[in-house]
Each structure stands twice: as structure tokens, then as C-alpha cells.
VOGU-3710 file (C-alpha; in Angstrom, 3 decimals, decimal comma):
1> xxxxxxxxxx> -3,959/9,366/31,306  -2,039/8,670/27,825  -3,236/5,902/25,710  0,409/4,712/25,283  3,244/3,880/27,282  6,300/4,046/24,873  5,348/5,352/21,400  8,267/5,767/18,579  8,281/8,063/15,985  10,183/6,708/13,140
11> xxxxxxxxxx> 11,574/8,983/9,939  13,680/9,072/7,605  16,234/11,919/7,145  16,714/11,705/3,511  13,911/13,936/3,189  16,017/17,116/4,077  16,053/18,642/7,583  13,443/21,431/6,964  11,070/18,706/5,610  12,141/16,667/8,478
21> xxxxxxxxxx> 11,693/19,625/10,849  7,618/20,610/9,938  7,316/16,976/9,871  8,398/16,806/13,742  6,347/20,775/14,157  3,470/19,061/12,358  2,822/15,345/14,349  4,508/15,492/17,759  2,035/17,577/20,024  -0,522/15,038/19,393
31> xxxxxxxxxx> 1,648/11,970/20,001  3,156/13,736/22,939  -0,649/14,414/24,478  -0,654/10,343/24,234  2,384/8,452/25,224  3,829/8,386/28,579  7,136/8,654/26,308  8,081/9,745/22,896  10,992/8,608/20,838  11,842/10,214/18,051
41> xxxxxxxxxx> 14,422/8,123/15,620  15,500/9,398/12,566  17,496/7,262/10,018  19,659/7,734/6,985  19,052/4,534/4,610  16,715/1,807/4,201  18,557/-0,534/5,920  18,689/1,772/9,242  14,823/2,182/9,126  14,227/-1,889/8,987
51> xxxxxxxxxx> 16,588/-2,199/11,913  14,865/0,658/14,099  11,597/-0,799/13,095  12,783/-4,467/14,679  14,342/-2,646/17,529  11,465/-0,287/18,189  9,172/-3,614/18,015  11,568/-4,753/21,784  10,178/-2,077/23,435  7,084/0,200/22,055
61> xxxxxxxxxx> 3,285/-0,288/22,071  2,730/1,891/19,482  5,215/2,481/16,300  4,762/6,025/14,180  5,916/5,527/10,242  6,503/8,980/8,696  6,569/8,163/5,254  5,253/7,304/1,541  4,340/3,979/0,206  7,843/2,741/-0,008
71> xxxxxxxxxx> 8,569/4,231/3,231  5,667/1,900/4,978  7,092/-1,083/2,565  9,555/-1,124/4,013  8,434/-0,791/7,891  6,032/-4,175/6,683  8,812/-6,066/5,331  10,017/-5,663/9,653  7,205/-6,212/11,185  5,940/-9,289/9,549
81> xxxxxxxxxx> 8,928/-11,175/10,692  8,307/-10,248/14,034  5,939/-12,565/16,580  4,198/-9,479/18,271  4,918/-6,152/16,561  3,701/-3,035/17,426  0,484/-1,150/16,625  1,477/0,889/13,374  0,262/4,211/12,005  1,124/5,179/9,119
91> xxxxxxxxxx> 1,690/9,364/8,832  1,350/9,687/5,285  4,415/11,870/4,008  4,680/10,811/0,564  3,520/11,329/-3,098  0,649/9,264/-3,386  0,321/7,416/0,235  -1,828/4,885/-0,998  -2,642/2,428/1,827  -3,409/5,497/3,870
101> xxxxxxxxxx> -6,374/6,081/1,766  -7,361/2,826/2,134  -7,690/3,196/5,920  -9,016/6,931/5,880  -6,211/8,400/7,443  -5,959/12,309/6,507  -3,027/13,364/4,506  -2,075/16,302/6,226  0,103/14,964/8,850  -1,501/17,096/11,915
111> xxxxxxxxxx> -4,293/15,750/11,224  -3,596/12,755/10,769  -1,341/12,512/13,934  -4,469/13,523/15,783  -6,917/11,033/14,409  -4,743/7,626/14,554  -4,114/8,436/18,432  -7,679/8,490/19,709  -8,485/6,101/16,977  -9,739/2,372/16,405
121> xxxxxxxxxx> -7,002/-0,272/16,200  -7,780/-2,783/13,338  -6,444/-6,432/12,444  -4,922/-5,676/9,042  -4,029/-8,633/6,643  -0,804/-8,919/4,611  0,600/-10,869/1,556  3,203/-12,983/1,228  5,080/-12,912/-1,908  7,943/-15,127/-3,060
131> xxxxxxxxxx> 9,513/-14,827/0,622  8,794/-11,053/1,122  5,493/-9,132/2,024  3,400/-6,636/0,869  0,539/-4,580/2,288  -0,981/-3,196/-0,841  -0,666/-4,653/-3,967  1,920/-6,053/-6,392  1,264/-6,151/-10,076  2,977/-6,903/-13,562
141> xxxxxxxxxx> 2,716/-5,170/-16,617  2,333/-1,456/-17,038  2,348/-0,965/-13,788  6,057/-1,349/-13,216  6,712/-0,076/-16,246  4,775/3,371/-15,545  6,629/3,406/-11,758  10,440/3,023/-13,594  9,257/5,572/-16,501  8,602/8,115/-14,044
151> xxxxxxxxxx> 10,572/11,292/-14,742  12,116/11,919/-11,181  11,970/16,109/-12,619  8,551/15,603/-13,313  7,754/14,022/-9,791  9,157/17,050/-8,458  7,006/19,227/-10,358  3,939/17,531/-10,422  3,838/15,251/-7,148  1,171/12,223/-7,876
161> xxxxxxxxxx> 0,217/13,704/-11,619  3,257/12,538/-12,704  2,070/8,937/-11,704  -0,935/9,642/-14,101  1,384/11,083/-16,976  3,919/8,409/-16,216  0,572/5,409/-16,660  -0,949/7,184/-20,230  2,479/7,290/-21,738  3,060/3,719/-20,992
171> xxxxxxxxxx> -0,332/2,546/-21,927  0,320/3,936/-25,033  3,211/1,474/-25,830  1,713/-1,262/-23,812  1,994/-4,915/-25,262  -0,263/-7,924/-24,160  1,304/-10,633/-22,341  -0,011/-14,132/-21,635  0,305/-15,634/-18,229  -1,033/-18,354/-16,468
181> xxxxxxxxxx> -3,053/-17,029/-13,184  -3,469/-20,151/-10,171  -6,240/-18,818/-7,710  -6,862/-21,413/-4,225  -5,952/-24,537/-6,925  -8,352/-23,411/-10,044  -5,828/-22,540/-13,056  -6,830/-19,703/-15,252  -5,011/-18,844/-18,264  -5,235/-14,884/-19,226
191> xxxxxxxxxx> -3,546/-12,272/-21,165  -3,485/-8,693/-20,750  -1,558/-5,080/-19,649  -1,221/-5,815/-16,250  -2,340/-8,076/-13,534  -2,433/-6,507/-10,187  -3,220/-8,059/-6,981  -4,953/-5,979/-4,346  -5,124/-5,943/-0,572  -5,415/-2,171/-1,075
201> xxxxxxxxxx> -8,155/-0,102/-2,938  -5,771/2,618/-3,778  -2,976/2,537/-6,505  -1,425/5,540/-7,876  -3,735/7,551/-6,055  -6,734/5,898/-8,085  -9,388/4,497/-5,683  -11,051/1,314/-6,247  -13,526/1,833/-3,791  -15,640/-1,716/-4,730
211> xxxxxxxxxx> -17,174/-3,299/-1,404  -15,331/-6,167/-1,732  -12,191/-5,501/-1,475  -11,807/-5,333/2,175  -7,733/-5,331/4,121  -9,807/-7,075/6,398  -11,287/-10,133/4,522  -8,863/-12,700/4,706  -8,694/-12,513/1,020  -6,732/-10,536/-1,936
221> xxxxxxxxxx> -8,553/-9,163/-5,170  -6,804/-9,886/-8,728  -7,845/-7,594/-11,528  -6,519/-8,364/-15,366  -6,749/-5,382/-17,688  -7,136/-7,463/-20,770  -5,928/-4,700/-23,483  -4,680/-0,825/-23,448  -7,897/-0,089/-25,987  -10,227/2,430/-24,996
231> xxxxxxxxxx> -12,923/0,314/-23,786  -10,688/-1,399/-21,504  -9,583/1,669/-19,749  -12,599/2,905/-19,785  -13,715/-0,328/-17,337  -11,201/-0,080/-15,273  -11,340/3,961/-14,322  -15,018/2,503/-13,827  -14,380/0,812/-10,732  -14,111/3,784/-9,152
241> xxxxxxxxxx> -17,346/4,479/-9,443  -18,779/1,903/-6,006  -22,060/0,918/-8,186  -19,985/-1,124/-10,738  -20,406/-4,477/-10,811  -17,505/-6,797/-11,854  -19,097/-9,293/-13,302  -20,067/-7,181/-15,793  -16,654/-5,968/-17,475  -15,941/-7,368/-20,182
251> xxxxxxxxxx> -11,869/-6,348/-20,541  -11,545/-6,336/-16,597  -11,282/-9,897/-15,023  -11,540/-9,992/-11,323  -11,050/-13,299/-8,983  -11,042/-13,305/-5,292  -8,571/-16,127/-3,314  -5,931/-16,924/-0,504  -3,389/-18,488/-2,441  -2,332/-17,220/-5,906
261> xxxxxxxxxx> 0,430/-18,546/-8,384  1,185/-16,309/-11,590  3,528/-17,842/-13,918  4,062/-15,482/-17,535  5,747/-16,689/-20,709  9,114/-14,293/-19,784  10,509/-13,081/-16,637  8,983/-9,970/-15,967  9,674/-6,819/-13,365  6,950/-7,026/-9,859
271> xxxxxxxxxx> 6,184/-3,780/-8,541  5,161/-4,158/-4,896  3,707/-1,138/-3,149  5,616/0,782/-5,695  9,005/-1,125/-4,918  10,419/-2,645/-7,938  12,532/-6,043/-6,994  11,680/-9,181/-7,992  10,435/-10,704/-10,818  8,309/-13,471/-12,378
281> xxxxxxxxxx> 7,112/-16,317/-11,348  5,210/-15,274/-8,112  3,973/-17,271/-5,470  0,963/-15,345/-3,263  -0,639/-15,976/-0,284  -2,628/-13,334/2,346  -1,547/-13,446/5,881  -5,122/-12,872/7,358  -4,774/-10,009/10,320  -1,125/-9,710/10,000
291> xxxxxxxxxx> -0,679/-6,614/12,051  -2,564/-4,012/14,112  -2,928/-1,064/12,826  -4,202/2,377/13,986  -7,021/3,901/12,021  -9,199/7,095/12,550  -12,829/6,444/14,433  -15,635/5,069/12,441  -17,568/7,989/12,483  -14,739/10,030/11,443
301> xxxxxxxx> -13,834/7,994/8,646  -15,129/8,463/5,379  -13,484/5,256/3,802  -16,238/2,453/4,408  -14,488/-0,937/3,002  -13,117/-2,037/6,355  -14,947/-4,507/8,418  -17,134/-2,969/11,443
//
């Protein structure tokens, strides 16, 4: 018998109809071997996909997001709103699909299709941020400023290098900035090249695969890259190694919290999940086990930072 009653396949059309068409080839059989009924919806701007995300919500157990890291912004930005949304699973179709690394789901989309529909469902936690949401980080700094000085003909080319080329040429040109970071009511006051705060432990396709930072945890990880000098980049490409201990940086500052308050000297650009649209000052705070999400078995899944 199928697992689901009603599932929805949500996509977005902007991608071209041949992309649009392997993407349908690629995930429907397996949906189709587990819902009772299938919906496919296909939209044409950002404000149709938030709408077919609420309206899928009325009558679907499980919701399908075809999509990149904006794409999936944008289905969270619905679904928090919502009393009782839908289980979600994310079918990564974008550049760097960086909260589906976090849960382990596969990047090809068949396979990924097949392993979120006989998989675990998992209480995921989301952030609040000055009124909106995000599900995998937001950051100041050269973060935004390495997302806006991507060369779209370079994205083309290159797919998620051009993230990476996009990052060392604004590192390269990267000033210090001083801001003041709040974390659960103790006031720090910092300056670096960006300030990022994590739900996620992927950004750009880089993998911060420390133990704690868990989607899971009730909490949110802050990291402060103090300078652009060797040494400090040299710390933070470290924490991809799972040994490193952050306690130990010296140009990496990490804090752990529920509520955070950055305030900075000048308004500057917030990138969240890669969107860029609001700015300084930022109020923070997680939303512990937001929304259920669909994520491959344990013993399939090589990512180990979610809670058993």
C-alpha cells in the first residue's frame, strides 16, 4: 500500500521545459510507487510557488520541492506560516543545494526521489529573522558580497566553482567590520569578514561537518571570521575537517544560542540561504522542530549530525 495519500510535486518552470521535462522523467516513478495520488504543479514566478506551497499545505501529506537553495527558501518562507504543513522533501535541482547535504539527501534527483519516500521523517528547526525565516543560514560580510559578485556567465560555466571563484575574489578586497553580536542576553562585541549564523553545515557547497551543529538541536551556531589573512582562512576551511575543535581557533569565534541580536556600525546587505533582502540590524531566534521533513534512512545516510 503507498506511504502517502496525496503527494504534490512542486516546480518551477523557469528552468526551461527540457530541464523541466528530465526533472519529471527523473523523480516521478518513485513518487508515483508511493502516493495514492500525484500532483504535479508547475509555476512561473516566485510568487506562484509560495501560493501553491500554502495551497498544497490544504490538502497534501507529503509536499515535493524541486529546486536549489532559493527554490526551498522560498517553499520555508510558506510553510512556517502555516499551523500544520506538510512533510517536505527537498529534490535538490540546483547549483549548490546546500541544506540537502545537510540532511544526506543524494543529488541526483532519481535517487534522491527514491530515498526521501521510504525514508525517516525528522523534526527540523527553523530561524526566525527580522519577521521572515530561514532554514540554513544567514550571514553578513563577504558572504553577500561573494553571492551578488557572482558572474551569472560564469555560473553557467562553472556551476558551484563559480561560488568558490566568486568567495577568493571577494576575500581579496574584504574589509573588517565591527558589530555588536547579542547571544541568549550575553553581549559580545566582534569584528571581522563575515558573521554567519548556521542551522545548516553546508554553505557554498563547503561542509562544516562539526558535531555540534545539529538542525535538530534547538539551537543555531554563529561563526566570526575575524580577518581575510591567511591564517584565518586557513581555520575556517579547517572546520571541515570533524576533529577540529573550536575552541581552539584563534581567528574563528564560534557561540551557540536561541536568541541572537547583531547590530553593525552601517547598514549592511543579509544573505539568507543565498537570498539577498534585508539588511542590518537583525533580530534571530530558532524555531525548534519547525517542520517535518523527509530524509533518507539512517543506514543509508552518510551525513551523521542529525539527532538519532
Amino acid at each position: 500500500m503507498p506511504r502517502f495519500n496525496h503527494t504534490v510535486l512542486l516546480y518551477n518552470a523557469q528552468a526551461g521545459q527540457s530541464m523541466s521535462d528530465t526533472m519529471i522523467a527523473l523523480t516521478t516513478p518513485a513518487l508515483a510507487a508511493e502516493s495514492q495520488a500525484l500532483e504535479l504543479v508547475q509555476t512561473n514566478s516566485p510568487e506562484e510557488f509560495t501560493e501553491a506551497c500554502k495551497q498544497a499545505a490544504e490538502t497534501a501529506d507529503a509536499l515535493f520541492v524541486v529546486g536549489g537553495d532559493g527554490t526551498v527558501h522560498l517553499a520555508v518562507q510558506a510553510l512556517t506560516t502555516l499551523e500544520n504543513p506538510p512533510l517536505l522533501g527537498i529534490l535538490p535541482g540546483g547549483t549548490c543545494n546546500d541544506f540537502a547535504r545537510t540532511l544526506g539527501i543524494p543529488l541526483s534527483l532519481d535517487e534522491a526521489a527514491a530515498s526521501l519516500v521510504g525514508g525517516d521523517i525528522k523534526e527540523i528547526d527553523t530561524a526566525r529573522i527580522n519577521g521572515n525565516s530561514f532554514l540554513n543560514f544567514a550571514g553578513i560580510g563577504v558572504i553577500t558580497e561573494a553571492s551578488t559578485n557572482i558572474d551569472p556567465e560564469l555560473k553557467e560555466r562553472y556551476g558551484k566553482l563559480s561560488y568558490f571563484m566568486s568567495g577568493l575574489r571577494s576575500l581579496r578586497q574584504a574589509e573588517t567590520f565591527s558589530a555588536t553580536v547579542e547571544v541568549d542576553g550575553i553581549v559580545h562585541l566582534e569584528e571581522g569578514v563575515v558573521i554567519l549564523v548556521m542551522n545548516g553545515k553546508s554553505i557554498g557547497t563547503h561542509t562544516v561537518p562539526l558535531p555540534l551543529i545539529d538542525p535538530t538541536d534547538g539551537l543555531l551556531d554563529i561563526f566570526i571570521v575575524q580577518s581575510s589573512s591567511i591564517a584565518a582562512i586557513r581555520e575556517w576551511l579547517s572546520l571541515a575537517q570533524p576533529e577540529v575543535l573550536t575552541d581552539e581557533l584563534e581567528h574563528v569565534t564560534h557561540y551557540q544560542g536561541r536568541r541572537i541580536a547583531i547590530r553593525t556600525e552601517r547598514e549592511m546587505d543579509v544573505d539568507t540561504d543565498g537570498e539577498i533582502y534585508m539588511k542590518t540590524p537583525l533580530e534571530i531566534e530558532v524555531q525548534p522542530k519547525k517542520l517535518k521533513m523527509l530524509v533518507p534512512k539512517a543506514e543509508e545516510n552518510t551525513f551523521s549530525g542529525i539527532s538519532a
